[in-house]
N, C-alpha and C positions, 0 to 999 in steps of 0.2 A: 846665761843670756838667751834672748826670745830671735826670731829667724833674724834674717837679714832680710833686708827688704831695699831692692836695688830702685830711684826715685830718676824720673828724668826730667831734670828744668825744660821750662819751655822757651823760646826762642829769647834771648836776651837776657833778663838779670829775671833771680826770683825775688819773690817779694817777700819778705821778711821784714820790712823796713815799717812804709806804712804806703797810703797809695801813691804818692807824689816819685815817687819813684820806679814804680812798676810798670811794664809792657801793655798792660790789661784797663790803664786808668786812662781815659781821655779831657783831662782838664778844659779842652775848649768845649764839650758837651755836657751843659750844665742845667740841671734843673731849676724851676722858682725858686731855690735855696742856696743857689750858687756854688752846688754840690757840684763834682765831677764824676763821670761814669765810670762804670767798669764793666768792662766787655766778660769779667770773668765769672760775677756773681749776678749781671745783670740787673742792678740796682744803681741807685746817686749815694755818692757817701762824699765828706769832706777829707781832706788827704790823712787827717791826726783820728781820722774812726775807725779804722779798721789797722792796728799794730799788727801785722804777720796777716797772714790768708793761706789759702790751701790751695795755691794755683799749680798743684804739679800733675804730675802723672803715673802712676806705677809701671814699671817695665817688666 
């Protein structure tokens, strides 16, 4: 097996789901497409386009 690699979630639930449930997504900031934001990737995406993200941290 390859190292261990110890990951720290960020405040509240990770996101693995999709955006509708993540810390990182602000649903009332919506672009001309009725996207919602994301503070993490710094883009608009709808909640079902991005399945999982990479919002963590290494420690």
């Amino acid at each position: 097996m390859g190292e261990k690699v110890k990951v720290k979630i960020p405040a509240g639930i990770f996101c693995g789901g999709n955006c509708s449930d993540c810390i990182y997504y602000e649903p009332r900031n919506r672009d001309g497409n009725g996207r919602g934001y994301c503070n993490y990737y710094g883009s608009h995406y709808y909640p079902s386009e991005r399945q999982g993200c990479l919002s963590y941290k290494r420690i």
